[in-house]
C-alpha positions in Angstrom: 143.0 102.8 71.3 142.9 105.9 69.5 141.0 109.0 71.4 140.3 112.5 70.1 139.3 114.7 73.1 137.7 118.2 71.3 137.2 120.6 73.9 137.7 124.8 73.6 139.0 124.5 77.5 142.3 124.2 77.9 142.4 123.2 81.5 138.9 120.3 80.7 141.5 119.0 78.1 144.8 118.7 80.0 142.5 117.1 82.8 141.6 114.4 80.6 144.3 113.3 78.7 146.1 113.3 82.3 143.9 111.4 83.7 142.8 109.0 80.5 147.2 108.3 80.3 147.1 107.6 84.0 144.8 104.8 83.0 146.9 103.0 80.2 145.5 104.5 77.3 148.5 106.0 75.0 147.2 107.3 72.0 145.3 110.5 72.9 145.0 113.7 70.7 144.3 116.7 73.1 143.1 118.8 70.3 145.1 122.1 71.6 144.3 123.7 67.9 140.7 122.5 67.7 139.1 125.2 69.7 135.5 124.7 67.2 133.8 122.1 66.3 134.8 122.6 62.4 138.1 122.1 63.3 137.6 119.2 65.7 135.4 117.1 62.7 137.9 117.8 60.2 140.9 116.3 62.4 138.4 113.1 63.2 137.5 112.8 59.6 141.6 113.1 59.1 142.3 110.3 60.9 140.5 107.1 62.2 139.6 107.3 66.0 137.8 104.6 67.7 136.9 107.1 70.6 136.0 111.0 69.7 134.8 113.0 73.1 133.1 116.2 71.5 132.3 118.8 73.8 128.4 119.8 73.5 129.4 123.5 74.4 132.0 123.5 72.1 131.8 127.1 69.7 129.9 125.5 66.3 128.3 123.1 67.5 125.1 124.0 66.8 123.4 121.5 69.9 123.2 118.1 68.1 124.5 119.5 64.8 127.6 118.9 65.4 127.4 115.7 66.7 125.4 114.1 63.5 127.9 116.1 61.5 130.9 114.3 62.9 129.0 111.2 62.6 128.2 111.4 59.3 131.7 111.6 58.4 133.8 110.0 60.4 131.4 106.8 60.6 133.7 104.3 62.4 134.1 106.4 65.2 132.4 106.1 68.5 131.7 109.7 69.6 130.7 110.5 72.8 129.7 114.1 74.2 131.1 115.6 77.3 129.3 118.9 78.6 129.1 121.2 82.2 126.1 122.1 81.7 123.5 120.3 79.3 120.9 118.5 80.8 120.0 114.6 81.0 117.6 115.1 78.8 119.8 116.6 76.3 122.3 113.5 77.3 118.8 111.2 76.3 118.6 113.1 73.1 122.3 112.6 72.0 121.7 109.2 72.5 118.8 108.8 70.6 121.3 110.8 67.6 123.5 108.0 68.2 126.1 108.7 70.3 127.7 106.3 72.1 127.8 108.1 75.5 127.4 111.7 77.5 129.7 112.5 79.8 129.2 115.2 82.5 132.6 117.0 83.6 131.9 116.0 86.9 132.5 112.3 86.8 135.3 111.2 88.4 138.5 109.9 87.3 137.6 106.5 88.1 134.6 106.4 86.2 136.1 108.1 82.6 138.5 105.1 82.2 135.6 102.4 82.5 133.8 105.0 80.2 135.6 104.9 77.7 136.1 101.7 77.6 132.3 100.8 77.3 132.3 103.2 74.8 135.1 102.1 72.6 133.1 98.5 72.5 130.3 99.9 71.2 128.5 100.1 74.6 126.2 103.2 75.6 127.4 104.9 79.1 125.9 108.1 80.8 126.4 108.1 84.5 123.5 107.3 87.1 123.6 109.9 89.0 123.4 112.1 86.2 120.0 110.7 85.5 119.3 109.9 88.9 118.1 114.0 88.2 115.1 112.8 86.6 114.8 110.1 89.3 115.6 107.2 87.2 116.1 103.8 88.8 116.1 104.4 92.5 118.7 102.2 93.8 116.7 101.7 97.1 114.2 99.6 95.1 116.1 97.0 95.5 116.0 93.6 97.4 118.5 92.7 100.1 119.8 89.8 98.0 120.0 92.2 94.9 122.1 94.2 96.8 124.4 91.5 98.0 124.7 90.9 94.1 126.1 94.2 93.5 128.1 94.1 96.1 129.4 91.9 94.4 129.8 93.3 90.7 131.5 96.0 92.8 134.4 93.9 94.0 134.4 92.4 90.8 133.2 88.9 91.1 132.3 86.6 89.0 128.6 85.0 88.6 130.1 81.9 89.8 132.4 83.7 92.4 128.9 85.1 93.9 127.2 82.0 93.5 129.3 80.6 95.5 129.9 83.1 98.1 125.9 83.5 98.7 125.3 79.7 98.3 123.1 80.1 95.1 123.1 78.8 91.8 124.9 80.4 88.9 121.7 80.9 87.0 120.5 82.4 89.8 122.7 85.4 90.0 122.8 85.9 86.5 118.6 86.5 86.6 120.1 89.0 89.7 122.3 90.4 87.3 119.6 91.2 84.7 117.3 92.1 87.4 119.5 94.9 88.7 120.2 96.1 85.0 116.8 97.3 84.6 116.2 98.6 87.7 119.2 100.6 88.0 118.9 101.5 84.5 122.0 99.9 83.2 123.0 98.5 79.8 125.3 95.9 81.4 126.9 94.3 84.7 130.1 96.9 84.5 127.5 100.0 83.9 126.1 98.1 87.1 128.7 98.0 88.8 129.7 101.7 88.5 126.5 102.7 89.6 126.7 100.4 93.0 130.3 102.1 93.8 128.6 105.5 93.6 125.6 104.5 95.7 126.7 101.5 98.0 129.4 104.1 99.7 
């Protein structure tokens, strides 16, 4: 997998490439000479990334500007932004630009490998705390046996591993599974299952 990380911090980049290669990935450019977002689209349009993080606070990047610029011209490329300080509804509107995630520099280690993989497939990701700020999806809304199914897309079980475990049918847990999607505001079980680490501490 091929990442471009644009960010004008030295320290958020080293962070992130240290952490990203701690996770397997191998082909990361840390973009130490693309302190703008100019700079950063012309390396991305360059060469063919499947993952671009572009910083939101980046200098030139002109709030969403930059972002439909780089998509524009480097259109194979999921691009995701990663900011300290925009809000979730700036993360919303990104989205709706067509990016494939917001990343806060908050999230933890943990959660930027999973990221990025979701991301890299195509797959929307913006953390649920982050919009838990709006009070999106209150994860106490949900039943006890919901929350025995995320329990279990925490450990990592299958639907059929759970089935079993809880003595229910298959088709049962996956209409959990889709239950707990939309209430926790998830696109999918692993976006799920990220969200039930942070909460089901």
């Amino acid at each position: 997998m091929r990442i471009l990380i644009a960010d004008d911090h030295e320290l958020v980049r080293d962070t992130i490439v240290a952490f990203l290669k701690n996770d397997g990935f191998d082909y990361i450019i840390s973009a130490n000479c693309l302190p703008t977002a100019s700079q950063a689209i012309a390396t991305a349009v360059d060469k063919n990334f499947d993952v671009i993080l572009l910083d939101y606070d980046m200098p030139g990047m002109n709030g969403l500007a930059g972002l439909t610029q780089i998509q524009e011209l480097s259109p194979k490329s999921h691009v995701a932004l990663i900011s300290g300080s925009a809000s979730p509804t700036i993360a919303r509107q990104a989205l709706q630009a067509g990016a494939k995630g917001f990343l806060p520099k908050t999230i933890s280690a943990t959660s930027l490998g999973v990221a990025i993989r979701l991301i890299a497939s195509g797959q929307a990701f913006i953390p649920y705390d982050f919009l838990a700020r709006e009070n999106i999806g209150p994860i106490d809304n949900l039943t006890n046996r919901e929350t025995e199914v995320l329990r279990g897309l925490c450990e990592g079980h299958s639907n059929k591993e759970m089935a079993n475990n809880l003595s229910l049918a298959e088709v049962t847990i996956k209409l959990h599974v889709k239950t707990l999607c939309r209430k926790l505001g998830a696109s999918n079980r692993t976006q799920a299952a990220l969200i039930g680490m942070e909460k089901l501490r």
